[in-house]
C-alpha positions in Angstrom: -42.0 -9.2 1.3 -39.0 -11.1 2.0 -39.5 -15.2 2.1 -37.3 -18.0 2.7 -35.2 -18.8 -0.3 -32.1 -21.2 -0.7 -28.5 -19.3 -0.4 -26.6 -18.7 -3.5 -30.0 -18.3 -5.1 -30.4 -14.8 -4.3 -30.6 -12.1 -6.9 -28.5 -8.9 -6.7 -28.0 -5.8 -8.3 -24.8 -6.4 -7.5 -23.4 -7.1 -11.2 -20.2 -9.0 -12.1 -19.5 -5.9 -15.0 -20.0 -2.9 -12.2 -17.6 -4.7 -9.7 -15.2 -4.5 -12.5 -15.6 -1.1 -13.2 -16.6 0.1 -9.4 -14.5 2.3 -8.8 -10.9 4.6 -10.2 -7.8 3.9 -8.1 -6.4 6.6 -5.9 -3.4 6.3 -4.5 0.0 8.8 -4.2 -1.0 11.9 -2.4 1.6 14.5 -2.3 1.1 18.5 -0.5 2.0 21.2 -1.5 0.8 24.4 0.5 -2.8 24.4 0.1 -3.1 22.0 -2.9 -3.8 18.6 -2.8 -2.2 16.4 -5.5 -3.0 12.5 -6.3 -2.9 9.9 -8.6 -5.8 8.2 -9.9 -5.5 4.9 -12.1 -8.9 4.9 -14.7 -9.9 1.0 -15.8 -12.6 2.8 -18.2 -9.2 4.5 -20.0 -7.5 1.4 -19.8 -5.7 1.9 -16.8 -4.2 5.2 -17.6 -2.4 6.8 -14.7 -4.2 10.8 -14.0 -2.5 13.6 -12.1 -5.3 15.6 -10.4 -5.3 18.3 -8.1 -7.2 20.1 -6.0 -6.9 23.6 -4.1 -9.4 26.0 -2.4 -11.5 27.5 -5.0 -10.7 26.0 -8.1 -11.5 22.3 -6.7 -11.0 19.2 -8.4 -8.5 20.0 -12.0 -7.4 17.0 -14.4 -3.5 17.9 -14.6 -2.4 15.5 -17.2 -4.8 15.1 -20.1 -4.7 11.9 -22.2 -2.8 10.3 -24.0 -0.4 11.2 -20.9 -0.4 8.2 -18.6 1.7 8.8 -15.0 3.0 5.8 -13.8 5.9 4.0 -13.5 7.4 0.0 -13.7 10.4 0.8 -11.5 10.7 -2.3 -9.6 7.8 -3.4 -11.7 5.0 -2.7 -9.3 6.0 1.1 -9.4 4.7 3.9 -7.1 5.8 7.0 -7.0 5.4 7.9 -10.0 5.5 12.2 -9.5 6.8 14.7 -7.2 5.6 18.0 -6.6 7.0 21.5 -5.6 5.3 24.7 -5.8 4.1 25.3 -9.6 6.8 22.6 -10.7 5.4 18.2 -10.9 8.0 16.0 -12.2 6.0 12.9 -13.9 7.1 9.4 -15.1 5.0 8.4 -18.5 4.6 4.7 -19.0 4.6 4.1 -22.8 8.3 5.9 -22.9 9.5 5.2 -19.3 10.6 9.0 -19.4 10.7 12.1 -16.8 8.6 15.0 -17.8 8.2 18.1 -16.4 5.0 20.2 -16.3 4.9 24.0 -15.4 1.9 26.2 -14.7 0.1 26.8 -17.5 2.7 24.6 -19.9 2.9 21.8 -21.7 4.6 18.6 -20.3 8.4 18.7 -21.3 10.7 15.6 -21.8 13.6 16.3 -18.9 15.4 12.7 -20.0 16.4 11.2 -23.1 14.4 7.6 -24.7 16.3 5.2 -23.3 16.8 2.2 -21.4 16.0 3.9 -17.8 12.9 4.0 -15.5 12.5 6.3 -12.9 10.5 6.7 -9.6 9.9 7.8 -6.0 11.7 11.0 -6.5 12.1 15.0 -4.5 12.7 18.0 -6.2 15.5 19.7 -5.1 14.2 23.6 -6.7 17.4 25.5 -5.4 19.4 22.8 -8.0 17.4 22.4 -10.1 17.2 18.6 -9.9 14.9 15.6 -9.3 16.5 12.9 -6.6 15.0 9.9 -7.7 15.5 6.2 -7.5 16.5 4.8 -11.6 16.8 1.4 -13.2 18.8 0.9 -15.8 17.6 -2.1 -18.1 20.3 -1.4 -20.8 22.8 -4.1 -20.0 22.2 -8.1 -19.3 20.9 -9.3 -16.7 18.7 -8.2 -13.8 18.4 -3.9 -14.1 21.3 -1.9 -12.3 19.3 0.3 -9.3 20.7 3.4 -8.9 20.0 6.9 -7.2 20.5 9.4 -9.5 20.1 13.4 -10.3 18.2 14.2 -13.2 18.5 18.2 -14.3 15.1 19.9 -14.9 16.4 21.8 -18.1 16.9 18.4 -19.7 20.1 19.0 -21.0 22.4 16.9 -18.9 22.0 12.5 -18.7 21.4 11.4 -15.1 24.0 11.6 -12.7 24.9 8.7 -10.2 24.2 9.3 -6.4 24.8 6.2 -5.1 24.7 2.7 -6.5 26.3 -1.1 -6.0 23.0 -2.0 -3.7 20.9 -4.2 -5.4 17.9 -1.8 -4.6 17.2 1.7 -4.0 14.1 3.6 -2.2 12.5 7.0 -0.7 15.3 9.6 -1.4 14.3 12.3 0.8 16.4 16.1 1.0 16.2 17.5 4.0 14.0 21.2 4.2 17.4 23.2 4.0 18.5 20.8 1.5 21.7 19.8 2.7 21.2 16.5 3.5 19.7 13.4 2.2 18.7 10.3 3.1 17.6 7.0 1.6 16.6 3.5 2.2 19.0 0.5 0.3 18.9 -3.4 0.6 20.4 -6.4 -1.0 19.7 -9.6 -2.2 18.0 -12.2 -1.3 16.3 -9.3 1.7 13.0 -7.8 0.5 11.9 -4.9 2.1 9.9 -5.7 5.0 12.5 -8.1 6.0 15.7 -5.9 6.1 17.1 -2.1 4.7 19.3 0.4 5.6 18.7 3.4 6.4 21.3 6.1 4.7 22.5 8.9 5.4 24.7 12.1 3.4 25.4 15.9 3.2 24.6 17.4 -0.1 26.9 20.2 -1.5 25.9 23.1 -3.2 26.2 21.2 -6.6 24.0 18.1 -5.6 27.0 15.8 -4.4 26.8 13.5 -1.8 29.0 13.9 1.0 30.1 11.4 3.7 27.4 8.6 2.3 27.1 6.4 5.7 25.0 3.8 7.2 23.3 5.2 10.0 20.6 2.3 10.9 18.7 -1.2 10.2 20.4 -4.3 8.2 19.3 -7.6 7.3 17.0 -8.1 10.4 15.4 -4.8 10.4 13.0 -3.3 8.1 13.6 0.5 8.2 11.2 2.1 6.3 9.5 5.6 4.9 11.8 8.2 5.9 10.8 11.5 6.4 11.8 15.2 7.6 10.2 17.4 9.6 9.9 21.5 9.2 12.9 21.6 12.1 15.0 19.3 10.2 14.8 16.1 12.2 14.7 13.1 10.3 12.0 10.3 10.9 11.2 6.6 10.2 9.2 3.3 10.3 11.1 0.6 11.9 10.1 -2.8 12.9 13.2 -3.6 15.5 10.3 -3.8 18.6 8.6 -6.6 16.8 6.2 -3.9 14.9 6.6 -1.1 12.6 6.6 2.2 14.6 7.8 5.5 14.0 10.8 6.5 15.3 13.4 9.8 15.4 17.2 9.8 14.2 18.9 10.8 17.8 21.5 13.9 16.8 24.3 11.2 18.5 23.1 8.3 16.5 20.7 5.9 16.8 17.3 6.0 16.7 14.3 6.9 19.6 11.3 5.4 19.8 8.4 8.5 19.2 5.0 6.5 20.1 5.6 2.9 20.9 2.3 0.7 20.2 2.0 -3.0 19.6 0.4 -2.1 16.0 2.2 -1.7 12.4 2.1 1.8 11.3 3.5 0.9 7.4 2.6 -1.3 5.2 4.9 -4.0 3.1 6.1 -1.5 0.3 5.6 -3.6 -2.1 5.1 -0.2 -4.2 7.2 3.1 -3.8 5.8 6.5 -2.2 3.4 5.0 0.6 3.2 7.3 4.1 1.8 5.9 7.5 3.0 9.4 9.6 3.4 12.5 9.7 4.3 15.6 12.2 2.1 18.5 12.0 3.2 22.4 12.6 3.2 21.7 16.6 4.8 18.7 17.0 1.9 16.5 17.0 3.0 13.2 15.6 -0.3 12.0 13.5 0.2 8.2 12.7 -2.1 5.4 11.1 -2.0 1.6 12.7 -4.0 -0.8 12.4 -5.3 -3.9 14.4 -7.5 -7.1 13.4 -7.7 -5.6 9.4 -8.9 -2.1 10.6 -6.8 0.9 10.0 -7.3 3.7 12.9 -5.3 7.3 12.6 -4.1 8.3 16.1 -2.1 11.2 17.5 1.0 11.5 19.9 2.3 14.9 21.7 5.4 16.8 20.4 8.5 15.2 21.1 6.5 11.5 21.3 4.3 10.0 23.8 1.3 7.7 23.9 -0.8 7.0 21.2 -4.4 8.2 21.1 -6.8 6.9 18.7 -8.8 9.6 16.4 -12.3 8.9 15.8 -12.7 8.7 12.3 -15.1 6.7 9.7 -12.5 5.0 7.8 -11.5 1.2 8.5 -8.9 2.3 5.9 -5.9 4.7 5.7 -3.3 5.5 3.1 -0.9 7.5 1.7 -1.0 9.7 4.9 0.4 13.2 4.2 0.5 16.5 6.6 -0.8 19.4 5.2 -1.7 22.7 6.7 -4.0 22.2 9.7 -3.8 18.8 9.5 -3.5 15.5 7.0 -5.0 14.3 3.6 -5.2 10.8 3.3 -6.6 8.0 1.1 -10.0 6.8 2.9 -12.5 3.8 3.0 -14.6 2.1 5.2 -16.9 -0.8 5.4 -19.5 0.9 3.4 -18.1 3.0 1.5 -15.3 3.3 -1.3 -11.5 5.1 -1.1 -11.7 9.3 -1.2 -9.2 11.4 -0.8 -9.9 13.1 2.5 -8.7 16.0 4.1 -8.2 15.8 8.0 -8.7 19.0 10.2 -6.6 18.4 13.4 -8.5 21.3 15.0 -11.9 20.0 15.2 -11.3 16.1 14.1 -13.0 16.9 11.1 -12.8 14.9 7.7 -14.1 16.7 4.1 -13.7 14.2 1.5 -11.7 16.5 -1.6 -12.7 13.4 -4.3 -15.2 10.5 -4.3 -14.9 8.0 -6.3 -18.1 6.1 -7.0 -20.8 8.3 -6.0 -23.1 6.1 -6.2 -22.4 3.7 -3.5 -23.8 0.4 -2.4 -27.0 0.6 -0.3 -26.2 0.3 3.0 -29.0 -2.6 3.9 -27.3 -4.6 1.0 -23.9 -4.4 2.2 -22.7 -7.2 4.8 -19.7 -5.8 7.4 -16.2 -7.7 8.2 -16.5 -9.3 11.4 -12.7 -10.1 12.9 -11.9 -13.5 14.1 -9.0 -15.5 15.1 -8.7 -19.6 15.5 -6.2 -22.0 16.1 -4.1 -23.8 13.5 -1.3 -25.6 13.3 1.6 -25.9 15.1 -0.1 -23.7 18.1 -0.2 -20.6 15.5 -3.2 -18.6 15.7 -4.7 -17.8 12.2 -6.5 -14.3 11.9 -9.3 -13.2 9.1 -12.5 -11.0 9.0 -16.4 -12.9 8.7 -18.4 -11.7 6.2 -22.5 -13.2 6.6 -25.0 -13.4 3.6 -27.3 -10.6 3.5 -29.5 -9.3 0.9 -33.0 -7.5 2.7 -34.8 -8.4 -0.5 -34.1 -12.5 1.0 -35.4 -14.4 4.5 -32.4 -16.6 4.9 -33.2 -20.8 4.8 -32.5 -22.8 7.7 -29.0 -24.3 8.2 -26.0 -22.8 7.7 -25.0 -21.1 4.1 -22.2 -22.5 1.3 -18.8 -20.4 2.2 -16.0 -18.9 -0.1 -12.6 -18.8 1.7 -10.6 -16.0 0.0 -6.8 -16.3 -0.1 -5.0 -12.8 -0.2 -1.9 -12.3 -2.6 1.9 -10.7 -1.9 1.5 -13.2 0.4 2.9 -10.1 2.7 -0.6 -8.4 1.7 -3.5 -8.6 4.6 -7.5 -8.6 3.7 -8.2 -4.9 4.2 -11.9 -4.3 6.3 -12.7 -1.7 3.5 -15.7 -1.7 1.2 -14.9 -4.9 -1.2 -17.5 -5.2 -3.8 -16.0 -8.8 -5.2 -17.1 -9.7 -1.5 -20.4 -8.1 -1.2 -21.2 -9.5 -5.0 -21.2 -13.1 -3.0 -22.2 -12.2 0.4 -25.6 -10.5 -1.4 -26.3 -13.8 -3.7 -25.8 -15.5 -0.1 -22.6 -16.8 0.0 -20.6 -16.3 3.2 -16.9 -15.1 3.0 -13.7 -15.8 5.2 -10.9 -13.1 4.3 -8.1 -14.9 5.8 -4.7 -13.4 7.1 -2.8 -16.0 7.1 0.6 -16.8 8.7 3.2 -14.1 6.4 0.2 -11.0 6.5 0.9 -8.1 7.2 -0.7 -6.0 9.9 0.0 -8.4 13.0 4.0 -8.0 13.7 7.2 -9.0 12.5 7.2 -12.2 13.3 3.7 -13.5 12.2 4.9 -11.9 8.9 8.0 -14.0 9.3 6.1 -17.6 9.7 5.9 -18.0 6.2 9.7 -18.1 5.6 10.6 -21.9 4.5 7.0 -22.6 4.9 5.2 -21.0 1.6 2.2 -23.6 0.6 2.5 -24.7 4.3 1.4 -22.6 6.6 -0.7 -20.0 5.0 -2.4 -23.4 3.7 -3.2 -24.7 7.0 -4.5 -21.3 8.0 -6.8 -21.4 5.5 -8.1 -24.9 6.3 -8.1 -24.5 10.1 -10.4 -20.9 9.3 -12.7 -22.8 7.1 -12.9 -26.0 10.1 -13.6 -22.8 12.4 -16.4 -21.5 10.5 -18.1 -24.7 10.1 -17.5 -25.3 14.0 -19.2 -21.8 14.4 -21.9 -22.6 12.4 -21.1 -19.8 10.1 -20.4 -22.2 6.9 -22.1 -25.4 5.3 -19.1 -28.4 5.5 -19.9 -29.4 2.5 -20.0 -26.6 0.1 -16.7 -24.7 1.2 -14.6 -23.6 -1.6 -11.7 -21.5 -1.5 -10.3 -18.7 -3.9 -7.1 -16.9 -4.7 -5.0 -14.6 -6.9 -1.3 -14.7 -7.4 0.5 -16.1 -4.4 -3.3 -16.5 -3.0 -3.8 -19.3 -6.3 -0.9 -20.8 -5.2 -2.0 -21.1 -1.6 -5.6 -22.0 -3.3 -3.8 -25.0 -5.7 -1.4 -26.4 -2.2 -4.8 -26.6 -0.5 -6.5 -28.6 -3.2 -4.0 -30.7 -3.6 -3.2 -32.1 0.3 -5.7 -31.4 2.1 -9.9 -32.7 1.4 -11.6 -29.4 3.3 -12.7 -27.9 0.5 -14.9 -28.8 -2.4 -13.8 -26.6 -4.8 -11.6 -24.0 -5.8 -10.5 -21.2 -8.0 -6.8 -20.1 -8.6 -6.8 -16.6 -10.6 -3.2 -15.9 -12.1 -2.0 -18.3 -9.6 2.1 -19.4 -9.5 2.2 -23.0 -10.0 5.8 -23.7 -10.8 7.9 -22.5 -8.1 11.1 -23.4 -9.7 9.3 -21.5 -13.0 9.0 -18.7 -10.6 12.5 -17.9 -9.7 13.5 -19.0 -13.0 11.5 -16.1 -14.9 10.6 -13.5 -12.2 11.7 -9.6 -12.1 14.7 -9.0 -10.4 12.6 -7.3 -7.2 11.2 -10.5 -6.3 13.6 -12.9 -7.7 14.7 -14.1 -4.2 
């Protein structure tokens, strides 16, 4: 029998040790034919990076045993870390920061010497032989030298240099026929959801670049995950209408908009390898967007068109890949935690190839992201998702319950409407949660993600305090016990708002920059402007 019982009293079987431990990471899908590759990142084996596959019949097959651990520190959050081509993967290991290469029924074999170098987001190029990749070199002083190189897949030869004297590198992608490539590149102080290039070359037969030329973007466009199709047209993300849409390299020049929509269809790659679109065998440009914190997969007709949504049950969708019949994608919803699902464009059908926690959070126990939006400051309009207390086991007291405000890092990142079982371990003790997108998310256009420039500890502060006034206006929060929380840029955001403004009663920064001058003083090179 339920009964009446003060808020953040309630008991849960939600425990502080299983939200640590929920769930594996999956992340990094690749396709090849009918397998299914991905990466999953274990916390229970320290983090250790796993290359699994699966194909029809044989299922779900651990590729890289321990101690091997695929991942990569290019750029220092990494991504990327293995490509895939028939019976050939070409891996990154972290403890030696080399390639390896691992053949049917083989054992993983060094393809680069110990060294200095760190390697990631690479192609295979099987006719030469070759991995394209993006590499750092951290052998000289100063910040690392970014480079794109060729590495030989007999090992016997060092890297050779593609392309260098841009400060960064990403997404080399060879064309089917393999002669062409193209490749993202940007400079200093630019990150890469404020500006790129977009690059363009002819490869000859012994893996040179030819006629290397700019082709699109610069310092106020953000071109993003290239990509070819079967016919040999090349593809991209580029935020020039005010939101990241896919778009087609014109044979003239230029680029044409494919399936205009007033949603972004990337997200800020803060890591290298992700994919938002695809084209399947007909033409049919499959894309993933997302609006007020949900992701949604929709399709457009060959050759570009209108947008229309796909009925699926994710609020979550990654690492979109076409594959034979359809897609495979990283999916999550509001219940339920990521799998790697396989799409059937046929019937609209989604089989999830690998779960990972089976045992999921009863459904009466688990409180669902409401969106909102609410004025701030300066006539901005702050976004976020509502979370209410709810445990069945609890009749709720009168009055309105004590509120966490939660305070995102990046701070490009946005508060995702997937399964989040640090927020249900508060919303089930009877806590209510605001996930705020602040002014700088992602997920809501160029230019909201732009308001935080000059205004860092500013605006994504008064976002935060004008949500919180909201909620208590709403009737959603208790004035007096509203606390807010943060990681990262989030503690920073979390330490600002303690400090100037008297909203909230407490707070909690976790690995939160306090020393901005500190900050550019110490940080990697990738974020160092």
């Amino acid at each position: 029998m339920t009964r009446a019982t003060p808020y953040a009293s309630w008991r849960s079987p939600i425990a502080a040790a299983g939200v640590a431990s929920a769930s594996i990471g999956l992340g990094w899908t690749a396709v090849d034919g009918d397998t299914v590759w991905w990466l999953e990142t274990r916390p229970a084996e320290g983090g250790r990076g796993v290359l699994v596959r699966w194909s029809p019949g044989a299922g779900v097959v651990e590729a890289t045993p321990p101690p091997w651990n695929v991942r990569t520190r290019v750029h220092e959050y990494g991504g990327g870390a293995f490509a895939v081509a028939g019976d050939l993967v070409c891996f990154s290991n972290l403890p030696d920061h080399r390639l390896y290469v691992l053949e049917a029924g083989g054992a993983p074999r060094a393809v680069t010497p110990a060294g200095p170098w760190r390697f990631a987001d690479g192609v295979i190029d099987r006719r030469r032989g070759a991995l394209v990749c993006v590499a750092e070199d951290h052998g000289g002083t100063g910040e690392p030298a970014s480079r794109l190189v060729r590495v030989g897949l007999d090992g016997v030869a060092p890297p050779v240099t593609l392309a260098h004297g841009h400060d960064f590198y990403g997404a080399p992608r060879l064309s089917p026929d393999g002669t062409a490539l193209a490749w993202l590149a940007w400079r200093h102080p630019d990150m890469p959801w404020d500006g790129t290039e977009l690059w363009l070359a002819r490869v000859d037969g012994g893996g040179d670049l030819i006629d290397a030329r700019r082709v699109a973007g610069g310092r106020d466009e953000s071109i993003l995950e290239p990509s070819w199709t079967a016919g040999g047209a090349l593809h991209v993300v580029s935020d020039r209408s005010g939101w990241w849409n896919p778009y087609r390299l014109a044979a003239g020049g230029g680029l044409r908009a494919l399936c205009p929509i007033d949603a972004d269809c990337a997200r800020p790659p803060w890591v290298f390898g992700q994919s938002h679109h695809g084209v399947l065998d007909d033409g049919t440009i499959l894309v993933a967007f997302t609006r007020e914190g949900r992701w949604h997969l929709g399709r457009a007709p060959a050759g570009g068109g209108a947008v229309e949504t796909i009925e699926t049950p994710y609020d979550d969708i990654s690492y979109l890949r076409v594959a034979p019949g359809g897609a495979v994608f990283v999916g999550a919803s509001s219940t339920t935690l990521p799998a790697v699902v396989r799409f059937d464009a046929r019937t609209g059908g989604c089989a999830e190839l690998r779960v990972t926690a089976p045992d999921a959070l009863d459904p009466a126990l688990v409180s669902l992201p409401e969106a909102f939006a609410c004025a701030s400051a300066g006539g901005r309009r702050a976004h976020g998702l509502h979370y209410r207390p709810r445990n069945p086991a609890y009749q709720a007291p009168a009055g309105p319950p004590p509120l966490i405000v939660r305070c995102h890092g990046g701070p490009t990142a946005a508060a995702p409407a997937a399964l989040d079982p640090v927020v249900q371990f508060w919303t089930s003790r009877g806590f209510a949660v605001l996930d705020v997108n602040y002014a700088g998310s992602s997920g809501y256009g160029r230019a909201y993600r732009r308001l935080l420039d000059g205004a860092w500890g500013v605006a994504d502060v008064e976002d935060c305090v004008a949500a919180a006034r909201h909620a208590v206006a709403q009737g959603w929060a208790d004035r007096d016990r509203v606390v807010v929380r943060g990681s990262s840029a989030g503690g920073f955001t979390v330490l600002c708002a303690l400090a100037f403004h008297d909203v909230f009663a407490a707070g909690t920064s976790y690995y939160g920059i306090g020393d901005l001058e500190a900050l550019r003083r110490d940080t990697h090179k990738f974020e160092s402007y």
